[in-house]
C-alpha positions in Angstrom: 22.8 -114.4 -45.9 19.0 -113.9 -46.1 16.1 -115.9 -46.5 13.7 -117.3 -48.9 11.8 -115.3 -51.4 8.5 -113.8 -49.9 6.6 -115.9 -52.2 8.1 -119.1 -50.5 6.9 -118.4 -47.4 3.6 -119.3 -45.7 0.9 -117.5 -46.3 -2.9 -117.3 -47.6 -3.4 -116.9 -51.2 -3.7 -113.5 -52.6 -6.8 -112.2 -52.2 -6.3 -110.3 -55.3 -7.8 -112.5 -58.1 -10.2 -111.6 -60.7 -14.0 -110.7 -59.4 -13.3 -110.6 -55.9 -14.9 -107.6 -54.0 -14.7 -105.8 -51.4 -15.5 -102.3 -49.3 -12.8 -99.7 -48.8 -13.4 -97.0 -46.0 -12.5 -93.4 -47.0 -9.4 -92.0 -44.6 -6.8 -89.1 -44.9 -3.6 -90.7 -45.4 -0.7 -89.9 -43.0 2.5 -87.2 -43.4 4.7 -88.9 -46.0 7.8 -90.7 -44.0 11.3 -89.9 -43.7 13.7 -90.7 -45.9 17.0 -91.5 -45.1 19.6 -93.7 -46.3 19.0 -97.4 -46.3 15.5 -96.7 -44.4 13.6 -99.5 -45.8 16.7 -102.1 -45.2 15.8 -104.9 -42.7 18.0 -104.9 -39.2 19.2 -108.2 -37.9 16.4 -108.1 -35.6 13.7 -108.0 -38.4 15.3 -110.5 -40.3 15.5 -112.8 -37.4 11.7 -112.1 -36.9 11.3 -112.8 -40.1 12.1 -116.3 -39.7 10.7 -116.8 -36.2 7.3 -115.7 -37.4 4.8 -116.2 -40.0 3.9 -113.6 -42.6 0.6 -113.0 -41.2 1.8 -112.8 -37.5 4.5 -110.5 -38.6 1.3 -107.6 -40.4 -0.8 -108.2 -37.1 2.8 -107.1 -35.1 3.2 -104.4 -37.0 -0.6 -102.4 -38.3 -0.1 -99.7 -41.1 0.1 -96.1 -39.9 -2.6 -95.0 -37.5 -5.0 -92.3 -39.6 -8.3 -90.4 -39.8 -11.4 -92.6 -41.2 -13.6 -90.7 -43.4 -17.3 -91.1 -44.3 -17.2 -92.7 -47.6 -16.7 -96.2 -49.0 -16.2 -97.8 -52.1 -16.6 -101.2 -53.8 -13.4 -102.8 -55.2 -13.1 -105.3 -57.5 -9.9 -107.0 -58.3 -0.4 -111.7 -57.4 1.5 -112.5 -54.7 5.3 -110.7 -54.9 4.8 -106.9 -55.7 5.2 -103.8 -54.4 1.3 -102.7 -54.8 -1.8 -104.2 -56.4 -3.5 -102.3 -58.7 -7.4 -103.4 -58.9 -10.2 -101.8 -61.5 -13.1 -99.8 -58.8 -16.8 -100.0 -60.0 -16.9 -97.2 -61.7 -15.8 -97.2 -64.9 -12.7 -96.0 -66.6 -11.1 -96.2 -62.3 -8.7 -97.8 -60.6 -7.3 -98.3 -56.9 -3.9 -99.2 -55.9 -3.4 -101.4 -52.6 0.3 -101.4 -50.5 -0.2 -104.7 -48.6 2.8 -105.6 -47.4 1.7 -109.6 -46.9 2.2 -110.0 -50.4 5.5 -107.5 -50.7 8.2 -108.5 -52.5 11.2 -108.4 -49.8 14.5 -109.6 -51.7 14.8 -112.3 -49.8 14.3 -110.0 -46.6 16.6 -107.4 -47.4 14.0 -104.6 -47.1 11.3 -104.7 -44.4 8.0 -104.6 -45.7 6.5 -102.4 -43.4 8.5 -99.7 -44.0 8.8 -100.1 -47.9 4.7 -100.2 -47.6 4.6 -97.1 -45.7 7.2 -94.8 -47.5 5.5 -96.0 -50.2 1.9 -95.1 -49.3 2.3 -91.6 -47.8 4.7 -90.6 -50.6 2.4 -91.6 -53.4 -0.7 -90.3 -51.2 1.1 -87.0 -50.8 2.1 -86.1 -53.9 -1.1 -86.5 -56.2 -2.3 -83.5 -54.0 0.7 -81.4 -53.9 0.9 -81.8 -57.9 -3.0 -81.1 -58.7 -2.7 -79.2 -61.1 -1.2 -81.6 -63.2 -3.6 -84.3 -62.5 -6.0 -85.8 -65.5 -2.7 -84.2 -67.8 0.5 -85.4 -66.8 -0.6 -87.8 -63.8 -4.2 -89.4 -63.3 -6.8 -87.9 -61.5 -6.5 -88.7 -57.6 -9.7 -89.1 -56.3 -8.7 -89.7 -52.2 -7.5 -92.8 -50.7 -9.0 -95.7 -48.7 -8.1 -98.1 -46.0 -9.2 -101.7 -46.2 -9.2 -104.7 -43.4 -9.2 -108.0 -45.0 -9.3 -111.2 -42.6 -7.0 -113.6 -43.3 -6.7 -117.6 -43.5 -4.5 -118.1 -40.3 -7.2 -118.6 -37.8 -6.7 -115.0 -36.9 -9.0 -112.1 -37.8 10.9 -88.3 -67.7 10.9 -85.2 -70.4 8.6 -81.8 -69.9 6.6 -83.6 -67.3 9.3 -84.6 -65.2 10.6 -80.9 -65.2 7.1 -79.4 -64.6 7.1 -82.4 -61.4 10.3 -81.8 -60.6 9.6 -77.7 -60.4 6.7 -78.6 -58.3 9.6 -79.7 -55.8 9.1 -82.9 -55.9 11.7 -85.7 -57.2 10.6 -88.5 -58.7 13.2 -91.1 -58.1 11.7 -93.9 -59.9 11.1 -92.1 -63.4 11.2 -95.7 -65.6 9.1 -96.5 -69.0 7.3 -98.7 -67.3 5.7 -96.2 -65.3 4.5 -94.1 -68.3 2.1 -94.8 -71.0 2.0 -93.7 -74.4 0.5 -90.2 -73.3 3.1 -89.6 -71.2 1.3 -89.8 -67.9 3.0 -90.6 -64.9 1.3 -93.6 -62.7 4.1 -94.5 -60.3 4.7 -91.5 -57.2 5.7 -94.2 -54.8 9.3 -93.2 -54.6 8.5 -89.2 -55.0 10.8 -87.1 -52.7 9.5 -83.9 -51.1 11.4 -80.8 -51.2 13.4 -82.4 -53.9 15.9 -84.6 -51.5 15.7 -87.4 -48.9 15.9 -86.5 -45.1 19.5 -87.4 -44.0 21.3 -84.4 -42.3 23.5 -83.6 -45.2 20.8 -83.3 -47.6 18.7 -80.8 -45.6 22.0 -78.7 -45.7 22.0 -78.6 -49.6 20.5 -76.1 -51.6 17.7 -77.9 -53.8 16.6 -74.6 -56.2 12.8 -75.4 -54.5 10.5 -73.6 -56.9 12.6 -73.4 -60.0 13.0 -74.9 -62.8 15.9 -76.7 -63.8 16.4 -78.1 -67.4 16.9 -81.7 -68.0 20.4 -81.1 -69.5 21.5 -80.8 -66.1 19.0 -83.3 -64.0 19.5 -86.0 -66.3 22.7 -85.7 -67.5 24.4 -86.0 -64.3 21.7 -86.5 -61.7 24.1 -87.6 -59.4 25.1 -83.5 -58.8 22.0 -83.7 -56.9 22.9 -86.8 -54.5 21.0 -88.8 -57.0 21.3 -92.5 -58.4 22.8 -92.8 -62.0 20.0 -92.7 -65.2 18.8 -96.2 -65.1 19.4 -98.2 -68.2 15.4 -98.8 -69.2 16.6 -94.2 -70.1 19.6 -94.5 -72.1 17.6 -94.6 -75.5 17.6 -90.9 -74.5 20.7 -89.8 -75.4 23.4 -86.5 -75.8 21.8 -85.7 -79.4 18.1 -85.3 -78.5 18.7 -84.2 -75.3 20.9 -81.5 -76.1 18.5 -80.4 -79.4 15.2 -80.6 -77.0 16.0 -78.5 -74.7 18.8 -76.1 -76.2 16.5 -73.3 -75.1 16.9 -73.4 -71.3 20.5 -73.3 -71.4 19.8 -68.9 -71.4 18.2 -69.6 -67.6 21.2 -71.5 -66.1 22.5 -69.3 -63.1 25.8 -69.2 -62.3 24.9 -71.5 -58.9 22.8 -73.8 -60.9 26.2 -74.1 -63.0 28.6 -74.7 -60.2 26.1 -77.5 -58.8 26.0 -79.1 -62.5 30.0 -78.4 -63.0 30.4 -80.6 -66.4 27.8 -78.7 -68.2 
């Protein structure tokens, strides 16, 4: 039904490799993008491009989000089939992370790069700022973001944090162990929902709680009450016991609305 994996298909080597530099140019990254329900799956008319064009002539087709350029650059310094690239930046104890969707990982060409790249982006770029307060504690420190043009070969130039995120309205769908480290500092705000719920009709009709807090006894215990995905399975180490014992003491501020939302509590 769909094609080859991305990493099949023709294209220059990654870039990314160890000691490789290269300039970034300071910008302010666009309003994150809508979110809707199987937004980032491709149409038959992107998978048939898909096939029809090379990799390369399919990123020159489609540029990333127009934006505003900035006045300051940085020096980077850095594998094909991933969402983002992560790279160390010459200053020490720094890192950048690059959405280039050459070198995305489509499933086969399920999703369209493009727009994976892009949600991912502006929702990531957004939410460092709108969570600020918790950056260099919960989440690193954001220090701006940067836009980079690279030629190419082809003869063409969850826990306390997620509660204190989550009552900063925003939803981080993609709360894994992978994207944590010991500290408990979230790196991943790729797939980070504003105002707490994607951008389909129904969803704007639903009352979210925006501003307050609501305990993980009712977010993770049935997060699909708020048009959520089940716990993935990388969470299920966290189970009834602790749950219930860590956070016994919220169970005082559940209103009788949060209740009815979260009815098998």
């Amino acid at each position: 039904m769909f094609g080859p994996p991305s990493t099949e298909l023709p294209k220059p080597a990654s870039p990314y490799t160890p000691d490789w530099r290269f300039q970034a140019q300071s910008h302010t990254p666009p309003a994150p993008t809508p979110v809707v329900r199987e937004c980032c799956i491709s149409s038959k008319d992107e998978r048939r491009e898909r096939a029809q064009l090379s990799p390369v002539e399919r990123c020159l087709k489609r540029p990333p989000l127009p934006c505003n350029e900035g006045d300051d650059t940085i020096s980077l310094e850095a594998g094909d089939g991933h969402n983002s690239q992560v790279l160390t930046v010459e200053v020490p104890a720094l890192v950048a992370k690059i959405y280039d969707p050459l070198y995305f990982d489509d499933d086969d060409g399920y999703l369209d790069p493009f727009r994976c790249m892009d949600m991912y982006y502006t929702h990531e770029a957004n939410a460092y700022p709108a969570l600020h307060e918790l950056q260099g504690l919960g989440i690193p420190t954001y220090f701006g973001s940067y836009t980079v043009n690279l030629p190419v070969d082809e003869d063409r130039s969850r826990g306390p944090l997620g509660s204190r995120i989550y009552e900063k309205n925003l939803w981080l769908t993609d709360l894994e162990p992978r994207n944590q480290q010991p500290r408990v500092v979230f790196v991943d705000l790729a797939h980070a929902l504003f105002n707490r719920r994607r951008d389909d009709p129904l969803a704007v009709t639903l009352n979210r709680f925006l501003g307050e807090y609501i305990s993980p006894l009712l977010r993770w215990k049935n997060p699909q009450a708020q048009g959520g995905p089940p716990l993935r399975t990388g969470w299920t180490g966290i189970g009834d016991p602790w749950l219930t014992a860590e956070f016994a003491h919220t169970v005082t501020n559940f209103t009788l609305e949060v209740r009815e939302r979260w009815a098998d509590i």
